[in-house]
C-alpha positions, 0 to 999 in steps of 0.5 A: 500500500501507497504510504501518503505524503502526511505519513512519510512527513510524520515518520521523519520527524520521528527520526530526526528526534531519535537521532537528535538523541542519540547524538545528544547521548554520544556527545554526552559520553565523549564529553565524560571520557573526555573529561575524565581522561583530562582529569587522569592526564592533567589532575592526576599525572603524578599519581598515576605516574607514580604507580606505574613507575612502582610497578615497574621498578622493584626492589631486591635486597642484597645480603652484605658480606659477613665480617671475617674473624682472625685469630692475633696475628691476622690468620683467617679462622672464618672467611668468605668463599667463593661459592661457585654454583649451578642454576635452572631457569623452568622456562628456559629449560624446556624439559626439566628431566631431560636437560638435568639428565644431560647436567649428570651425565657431566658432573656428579649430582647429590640425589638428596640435593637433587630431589630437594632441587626439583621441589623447589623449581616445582613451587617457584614460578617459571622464571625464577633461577632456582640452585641445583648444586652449589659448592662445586670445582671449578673444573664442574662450573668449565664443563658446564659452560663449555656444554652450555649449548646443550643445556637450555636453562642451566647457567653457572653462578657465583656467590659467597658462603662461609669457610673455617679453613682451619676446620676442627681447631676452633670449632668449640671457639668460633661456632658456626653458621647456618641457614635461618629457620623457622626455630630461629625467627620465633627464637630471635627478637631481630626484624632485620628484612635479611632474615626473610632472604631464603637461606640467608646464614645466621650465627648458630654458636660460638663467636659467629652467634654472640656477634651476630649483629656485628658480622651481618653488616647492613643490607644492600639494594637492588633496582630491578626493572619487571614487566608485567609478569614479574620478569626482571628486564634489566637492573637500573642500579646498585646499593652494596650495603655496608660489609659485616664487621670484622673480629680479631680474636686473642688466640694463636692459631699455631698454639690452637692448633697444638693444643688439638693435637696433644689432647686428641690421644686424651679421647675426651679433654679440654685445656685453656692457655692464658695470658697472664699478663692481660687476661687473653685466652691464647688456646681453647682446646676440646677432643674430640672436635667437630669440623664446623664446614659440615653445617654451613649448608645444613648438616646431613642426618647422618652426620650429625647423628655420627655426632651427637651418639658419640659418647667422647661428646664432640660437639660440647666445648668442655673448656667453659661448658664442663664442670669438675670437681676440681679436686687438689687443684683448689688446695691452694684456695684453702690455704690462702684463705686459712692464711688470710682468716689469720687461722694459720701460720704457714710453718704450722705443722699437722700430723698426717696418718692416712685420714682424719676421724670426724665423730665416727667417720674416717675421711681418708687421705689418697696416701694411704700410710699418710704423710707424717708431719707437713707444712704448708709447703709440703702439703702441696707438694706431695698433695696431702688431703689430711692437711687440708681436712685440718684446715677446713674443720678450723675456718669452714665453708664460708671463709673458703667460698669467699677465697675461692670466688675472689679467685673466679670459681662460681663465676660466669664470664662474660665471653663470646661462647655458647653455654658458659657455665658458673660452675658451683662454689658452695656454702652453708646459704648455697646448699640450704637453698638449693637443696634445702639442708644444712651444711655439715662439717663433713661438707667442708672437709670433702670441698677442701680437697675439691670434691663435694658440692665444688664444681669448676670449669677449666677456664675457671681453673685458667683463671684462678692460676692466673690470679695467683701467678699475677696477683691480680683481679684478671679477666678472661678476654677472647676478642681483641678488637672489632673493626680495628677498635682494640678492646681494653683487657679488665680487672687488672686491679690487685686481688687484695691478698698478702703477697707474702701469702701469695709467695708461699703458695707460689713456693708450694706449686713450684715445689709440686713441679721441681721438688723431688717429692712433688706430684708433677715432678716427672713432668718438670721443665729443665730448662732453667728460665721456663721452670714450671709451677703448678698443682695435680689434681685427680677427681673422683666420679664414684664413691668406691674405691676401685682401680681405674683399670678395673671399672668402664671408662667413664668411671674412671676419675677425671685427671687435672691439672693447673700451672704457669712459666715461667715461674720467675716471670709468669706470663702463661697460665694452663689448665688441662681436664682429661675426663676419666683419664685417671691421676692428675700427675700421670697423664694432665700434667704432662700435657699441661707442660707440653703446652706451656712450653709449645707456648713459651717457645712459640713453636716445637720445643726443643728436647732439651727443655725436658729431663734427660732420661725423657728426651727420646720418647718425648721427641718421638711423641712430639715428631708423631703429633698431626699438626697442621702449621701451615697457617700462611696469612693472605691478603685480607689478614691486614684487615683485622 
């Protein structure tokens, strides 16, 4: 049908409206856009400039070098390496399996390490460089380069890792480093970012743990430019941090070294050398000892198993952990507080017969036909506990305690290492609150001779020699300096004893070591200048007496022994446990003087310092010792 001319009239108005409309709408639309891209553009440029800029640009942390640690004269004890590594880029690789495959058939891949390197490279994203093996040769990273064709996704990396070159002779001193765990977070109050970088290495023990913060340094930055994914393109640039500090310790690596080497036949002793001028510990020794390497990256289970069952304990540092009856080593505490009470008069003379009855009790002395008659002098000499009983039953526990704590026995030193004990010097107050019992007179007389309820460390023991031998207040020191700042040496105010009373006592120990009657006679220094002073000791783990030949080894008695050289001009103090080694006068002391002379000398000592008819078994002995003296500074040992 023909539309009219009044209904095409009617039907183009109605579309000029709807058109009219419609471009009303757009208009309106482009003018909001327009507007609102205005406002992004212009009003909020900065804004907008900013978030992008931060999109693109991260920031990743840079972990400092750690502070390096040597030993007096600069020889590295802990360092830095050059860890040379192998990575694996996923996407890069293509098949994972099949490029790791082609990697063993070139070089030896751990398949521990190997399967814990899957599981990582399963959880990170494609991109990611993930560690397959680190701590590798350089021949392996050659031969990974030269291949690199034929392995898509592999690349060889260097980093830093920690080192003990000199391994097990400081271990107990220095400690170690390993990753940071979960345990570590929750166990440390410490929100240094560096903690959160996988793996990062912290301080576990020793040195490396008490000086954690000052080792670490500062962390550095990284600027890195990301796409869209997350994918670095390129670094913008570099903040390296500032290097952990670095630690000079007082001890002589060589002297270190000796100690190692001639308590190791001991099975399971400790010794501690002093200077007795200053207070710093010249050698800390343990046998058995542990290689600190082992657990830089994490220990094995079966090593650290092969460890902790071993029965010798090689993971405890018996130096300052271990605590003794010092047995007759303390005589000389009792005698100086005897003396000092007024109480005795060092010619006085007591009857020795083999014991001294308290009531209906026999307390016995280790001589069983008894001494006879001995003074002060000869009481130390030849070690008479008689003596001793008579001297505790006269003053009592208190004045004895007082003496022996002046003396740093139940003190706990402040040093760098893990687990230092106080030990335990008691009396009446100290016993009736930890045990809730009064104390008896039979409690003194078995502490005079050091057994009881008298428990010392060998640093203890270090330390009370070297009070006596300077006749001052010293203090143990193991760090030098830290970042070259040197570390004042504390307590060289006088003790406060009568030098005549400390002259008598000194008379004694040199009368054990150079008196033919002595206890330490057979291991008496000849040499003139160096003579040696010092006390036995031997103490017992078991109530009945048994030869120590006929019980297990550990309940044997322990064998002490204390000295200093040269006796005219101390300047060296030694202490030396060996646990259930037996007498102190048979098997410590000897090692003790070894010790001190290795000291005195600063290397072997020549036979000539040691009684003639000693001379050959002593220098075949010394010849046989494994020592490792190849102790060549490097350049960074001018930084200490």
């Amino acid at each position: 049908m023909k539309r009219t001319p009044r209904d095409t009239e009617t039907s183009l108005r109605g579309i000029s409206r709807r058109g009219l409309v419609l471009g009303g709408l757009q208009l309106g639309v482009a003018g909001v856009l327009g507007w609102r891209m205005r406002q992004m553009q212009v009003e909020q440029a900065d804004q907008f400039r900013l978030l992008a800029e931060e999109n693109r640009i991260n920031m990743r942390l840079i972990a400092p070098a750690r502070g390096l640690i040597f030993d007096r004269n600069g020889i590295p004890l802990a360092e830095n390496a050059q860890n040379y590594r192998i990575v694996i880029v996923r996407e890069d690789a293509g098949d994972v399996d099949e490029v790791i495959a082609r990697l063993g058939d070139l070089i030896y891949l751990d398949p521990v390490e190997l399967e814990r390197a899957k599981k990582e490279i399963a959880r990170r994203s494609p991109f990611v460089p993930v560690t397959l093996t680190d701590q590798r040769s350089w021949e392996d990273i050659a031969a990974v380069a030269v291949n690199a064709p034929a392995l898509p996704g592999i690349t060889p990396d260097v980093g830093l890792t920690r080192n003990y070159p000199l391994a097990e002779d400081h271990a107990h001193i220095i400690g170690y480093v390993g990753p940071v765990s979960d345990y570590d977070l929750q166990r440390i109050d410490d929100d240094d970012p560096l903690l959160q970088i996988p793996k990062f290495q912290i301080g576990k023990t020793g040195v490396e743990q008490k000086y954690e913060r000052d080792l670490r340094g500062k962390a550095g930055t990284r600027r890195i430019e990301v796409n869209a994914a997350g994918r670095v393109m390129r670094e913008l640039g570099r903040d390296p941090g500032i290097p952990g500090a670095n630690i000079q310790l007082t001890v002589e690596s060589r002297l270190q070294n000796f100690v190692e080497a001639r308590l190791a036949p001991a099975l399971s002793a400790s010794a501690v050398v002093m200077d007795t001028r200053n207070g710093d510990l010249l050698a800390v020794g343990n046998a058995p000892s542990f290689d600190p390497n082992k657990f830089v990256r994490g220990i094995s289970v079966a090593d650290y198993g092969e460890l902790t069952e071993n029965i010798y304990r090689p993971l405890s540092n018996k130096a300052v952990q271990g605590a003794y009856p010092p047995g007759s080593t303390f005589k000389m505490m009792v005698s100086l507080a005897a003396m000092d009470a007024g109480q005795l008069n060092p010619g006085e003379t007591f009857y020795c017969g083999g014991y001294h009855k308290l009531g209906n009790r026999r307390f016995h002395c280790w001589k069983r036909g008894g001494h006879g008659w001995v003074d002060l002098e000869k009481s130390l000499e030849q070690s008479c506990d008689v003596y001793y009983y008579e001297l505790a039953q006269r003053i009592g526990i208190d004045r004895i305690a007082e003496t022996a704590r002046r003396f740093g026995l139940g003190e706990r030193f402040d040093l760098p290492m893990s687990a230092v004990s106080p030990g335990a010097m008691p009396d009446r107050a100290w016993l009736q609150e930890r045990y809730q019992q009064p104390w008896r007179v039979g409690d003194s007389l078995n502490a005079s001779i050091g057994q009881g309820y008298v428990l010392s460390t060998p640093l203890q023991l270090a330390v009370m020699t070297a009070r006596l031998a300077s006749g001052t207040r010293i203090e143990p020191r193991l760090v030098k300096s830290i970042d070259g700042v040197e570390l004042e040496p504390r307590g060289l105010e006088p003790l406060g004893f009568s030098n005549e009373h400390l002259r008598i006592v000194r008379n004694g120990m040199d009368a054990v070591c150079n008196s033919r009657r002595g206890t330490a006679y057979g291991s008496r220094i000849e040499a003139g200048d160096m003579r040696m002073a010092g006390k036995t000791g031997t103490s017992q783990v078991r109530s009945v007496v048994v030869s120590n030949n006929d019980v297990p080894w550990e309940q044997r008695d322990h064998a002490l022994y204390v000295g200093y050289a040269p006796f005219n001009n101390p300047h060296i103090s030694v202490s030396v446990v060996v646990e259930h080694g037996g007498g102190g006068s048979s098997v410590a002391a000897p090692i003790a003087r070894d010790i001190l002379l290795y000291a005195l000398h600063g290397k072997m000592p020549p036979v000539e310092s040691y009684p003639s008819a000693q001379r050959g078994r002593i220098g075949q002995f010394l010849s046989e010792l494994d020592l490792r003296q190849d102790f060549r500074p490097t350049e960074r040992s001018g930084r200490a």
